[in-house]
Backbone bond lengths (Angstrom), bond angles and torsions (degrees), N, CA, C in turn:
res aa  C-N    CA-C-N  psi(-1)  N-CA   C-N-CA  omega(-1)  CA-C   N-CA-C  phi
1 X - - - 1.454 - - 1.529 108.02 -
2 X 1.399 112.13 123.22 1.801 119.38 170.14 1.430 104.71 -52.10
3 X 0.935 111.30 169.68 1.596 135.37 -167.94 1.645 95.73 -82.86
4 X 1.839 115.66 -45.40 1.189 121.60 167.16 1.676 111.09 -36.85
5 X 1.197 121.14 -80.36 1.175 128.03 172.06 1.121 137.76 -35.79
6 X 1.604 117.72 -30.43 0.867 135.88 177.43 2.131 112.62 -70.32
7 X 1.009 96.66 -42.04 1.566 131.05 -172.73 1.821 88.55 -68.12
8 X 1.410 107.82 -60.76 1.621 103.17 -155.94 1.331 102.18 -81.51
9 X 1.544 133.24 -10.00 1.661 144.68 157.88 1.458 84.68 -47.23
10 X 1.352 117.16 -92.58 1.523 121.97 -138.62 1.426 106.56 -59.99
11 X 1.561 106.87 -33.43 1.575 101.24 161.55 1.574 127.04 -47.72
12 X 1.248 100.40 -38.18 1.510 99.59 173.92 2.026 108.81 -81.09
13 X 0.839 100.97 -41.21 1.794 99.52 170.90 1.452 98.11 -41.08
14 X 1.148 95.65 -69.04 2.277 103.96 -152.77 1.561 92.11 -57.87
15 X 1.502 126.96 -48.27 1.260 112.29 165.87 1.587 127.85 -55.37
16 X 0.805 126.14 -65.29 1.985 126.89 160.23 2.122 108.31 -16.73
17 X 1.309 84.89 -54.77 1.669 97.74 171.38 1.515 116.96 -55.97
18 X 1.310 101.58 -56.28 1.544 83.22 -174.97 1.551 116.31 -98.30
19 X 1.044 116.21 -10.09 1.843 116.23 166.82 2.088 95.82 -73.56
20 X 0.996 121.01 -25.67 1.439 101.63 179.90 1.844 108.42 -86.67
21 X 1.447 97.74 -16.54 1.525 92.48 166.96 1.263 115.61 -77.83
22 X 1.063 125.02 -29.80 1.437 141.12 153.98 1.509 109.39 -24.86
23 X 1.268 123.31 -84.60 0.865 153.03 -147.86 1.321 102.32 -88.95
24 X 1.330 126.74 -29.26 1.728 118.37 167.95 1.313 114.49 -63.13
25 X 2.100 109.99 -45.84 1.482 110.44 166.85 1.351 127.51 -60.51
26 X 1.203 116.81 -23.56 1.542 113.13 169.39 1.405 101.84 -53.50
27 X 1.718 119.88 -71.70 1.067 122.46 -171.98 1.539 119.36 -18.83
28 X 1.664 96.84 -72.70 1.387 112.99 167.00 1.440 135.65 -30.02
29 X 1.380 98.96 -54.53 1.985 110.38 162.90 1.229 109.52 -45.61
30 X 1.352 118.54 -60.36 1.365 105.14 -163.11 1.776 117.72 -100.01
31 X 1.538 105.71 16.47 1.617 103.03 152.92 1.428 109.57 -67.00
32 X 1.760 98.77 -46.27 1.734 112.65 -169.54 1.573 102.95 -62.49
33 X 0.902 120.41 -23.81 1.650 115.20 -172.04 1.912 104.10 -82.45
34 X 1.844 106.09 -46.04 1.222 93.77 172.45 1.222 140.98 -63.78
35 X 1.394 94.00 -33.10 1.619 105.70 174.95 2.007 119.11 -66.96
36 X 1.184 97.75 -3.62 1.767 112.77 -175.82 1.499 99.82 -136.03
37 X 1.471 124.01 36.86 1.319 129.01 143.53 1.757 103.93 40.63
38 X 1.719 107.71 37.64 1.447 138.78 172.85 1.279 108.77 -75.87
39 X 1.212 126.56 172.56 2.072 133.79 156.21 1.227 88.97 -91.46
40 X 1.510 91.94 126.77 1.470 118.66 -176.51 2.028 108.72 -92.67
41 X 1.177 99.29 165.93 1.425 108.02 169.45 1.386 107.26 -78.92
42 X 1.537 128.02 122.53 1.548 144.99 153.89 1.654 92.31 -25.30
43 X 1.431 94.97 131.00 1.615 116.70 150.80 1.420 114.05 -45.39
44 X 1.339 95.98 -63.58 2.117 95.51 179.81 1.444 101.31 -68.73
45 X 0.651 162.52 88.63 1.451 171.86 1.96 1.673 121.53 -21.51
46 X 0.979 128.41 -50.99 1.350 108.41 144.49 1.603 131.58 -24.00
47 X 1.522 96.62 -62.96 1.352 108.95 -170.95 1.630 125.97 -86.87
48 X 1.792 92.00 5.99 1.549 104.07 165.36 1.763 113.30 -91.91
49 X 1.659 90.98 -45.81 1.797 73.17 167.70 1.446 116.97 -66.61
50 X 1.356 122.26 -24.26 1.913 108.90 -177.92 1.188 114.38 -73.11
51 X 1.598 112.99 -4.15 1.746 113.06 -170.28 1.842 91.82 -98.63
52 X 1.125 114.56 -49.92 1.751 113.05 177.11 1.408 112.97 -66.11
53 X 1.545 111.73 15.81 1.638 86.66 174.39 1.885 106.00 129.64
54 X 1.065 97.68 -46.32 1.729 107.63 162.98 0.959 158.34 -23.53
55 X 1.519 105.64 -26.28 1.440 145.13 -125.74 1.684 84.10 -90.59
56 X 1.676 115.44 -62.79 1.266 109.60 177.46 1.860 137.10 -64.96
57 X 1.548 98.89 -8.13 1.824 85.47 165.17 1.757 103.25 -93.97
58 X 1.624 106.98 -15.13 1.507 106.01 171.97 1.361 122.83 -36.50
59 X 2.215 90.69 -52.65 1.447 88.67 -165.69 1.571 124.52 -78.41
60 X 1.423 99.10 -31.83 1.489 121.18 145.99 1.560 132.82 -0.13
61 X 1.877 93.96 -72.71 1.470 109.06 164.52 1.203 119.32 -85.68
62 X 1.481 127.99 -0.52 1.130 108.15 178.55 1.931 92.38 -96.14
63 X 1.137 131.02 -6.38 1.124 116.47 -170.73 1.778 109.23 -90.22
64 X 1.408 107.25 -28.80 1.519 104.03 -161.79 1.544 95.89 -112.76
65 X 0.941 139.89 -13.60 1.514 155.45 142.26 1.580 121.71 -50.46
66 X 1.375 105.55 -31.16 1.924 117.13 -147.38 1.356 96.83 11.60
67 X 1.619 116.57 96.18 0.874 138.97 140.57 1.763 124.05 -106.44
68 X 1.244 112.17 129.18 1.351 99.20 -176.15 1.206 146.55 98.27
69 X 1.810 97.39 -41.40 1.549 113.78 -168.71 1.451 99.07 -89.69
70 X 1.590 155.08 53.52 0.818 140.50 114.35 1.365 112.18 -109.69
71 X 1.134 138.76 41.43 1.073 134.95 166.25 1.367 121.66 -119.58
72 X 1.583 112.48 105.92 1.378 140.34 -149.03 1.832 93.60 -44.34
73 X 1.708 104.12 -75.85 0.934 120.17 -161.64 1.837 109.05 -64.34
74 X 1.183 138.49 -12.55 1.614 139.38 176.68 1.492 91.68 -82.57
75 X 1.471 124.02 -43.30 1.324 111.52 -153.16 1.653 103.85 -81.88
76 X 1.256 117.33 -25.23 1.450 106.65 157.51 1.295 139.21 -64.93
77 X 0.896 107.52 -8.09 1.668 133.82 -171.78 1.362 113.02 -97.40
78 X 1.818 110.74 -41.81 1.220 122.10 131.60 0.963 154.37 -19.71
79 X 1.674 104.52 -58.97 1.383 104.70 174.38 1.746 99.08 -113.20
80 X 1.175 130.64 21.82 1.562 122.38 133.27 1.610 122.72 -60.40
81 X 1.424 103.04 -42.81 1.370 103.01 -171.50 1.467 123.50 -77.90
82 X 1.384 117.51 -19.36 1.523 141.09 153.64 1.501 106.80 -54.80
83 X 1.399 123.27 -30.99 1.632 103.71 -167.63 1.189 87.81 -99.44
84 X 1.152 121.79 -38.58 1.897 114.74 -169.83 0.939 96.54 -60.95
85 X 1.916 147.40 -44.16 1.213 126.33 -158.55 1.725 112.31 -79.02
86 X 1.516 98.20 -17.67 1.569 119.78 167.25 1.406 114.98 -35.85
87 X 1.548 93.08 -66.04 1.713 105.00 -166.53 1.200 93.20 -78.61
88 X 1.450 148.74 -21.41 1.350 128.84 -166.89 1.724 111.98 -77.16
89 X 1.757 109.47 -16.72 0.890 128.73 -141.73 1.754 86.36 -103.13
90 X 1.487 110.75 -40.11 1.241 116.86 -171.13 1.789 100.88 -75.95
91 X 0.639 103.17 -32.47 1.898 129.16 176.94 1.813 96.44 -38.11
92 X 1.246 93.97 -62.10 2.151 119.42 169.93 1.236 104.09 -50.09
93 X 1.368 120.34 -40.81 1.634 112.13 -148.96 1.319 91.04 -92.07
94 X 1.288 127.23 -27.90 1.925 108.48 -164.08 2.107 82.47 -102.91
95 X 0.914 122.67 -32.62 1.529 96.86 163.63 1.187 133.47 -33.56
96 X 1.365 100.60 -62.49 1.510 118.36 -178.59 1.570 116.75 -92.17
């Protein structure tokens, strides 16, 4: 692997990193908002940071939080946005 490649990997790591930190605090906001009968954060916003990259502090918070994960219809939406970011991701890999 070129040094190029090497460089535009970790770019994509450190990005994955911080859109899923992103995206865990969203989570987080809007447990805190539900639980205090707050305005919550939009679903599609959730499911925009899990589609850019998110997907893993998503799943994160939805695991140590249980936020989310019984809800039939998010978790499909969920795990749509996990495969699309998949293939976008696989999209990278035979590019590069």
């Amino acid at each position: 692997m070129s040094a190029a490649h090497l460089a535009a990997w970790t770019l994509v790591l450190a990005a994955y990193g911080v859109v899923s930190a992103i995206s865990f605090t969203a989570y987080a906001c809007d447990k805190r908002a539900a639980r205090k009968g707050k305005r919550r954060i939009a679903e599609r916003t959730l499911h925009f940071l899990d589609l850019i990259g998110g997907w893993p502090g998503g799943w994160l918070a939805q695991k140590t939080l249980r936020h989310k994960c019984s809800k039939p219809s998010f978790q499909r939406m969920y795990r749509l946005s996990v495969l699309s970011n998949a293939a976008l991701l696989a999209c990278l890999l035979l590019r590069f």
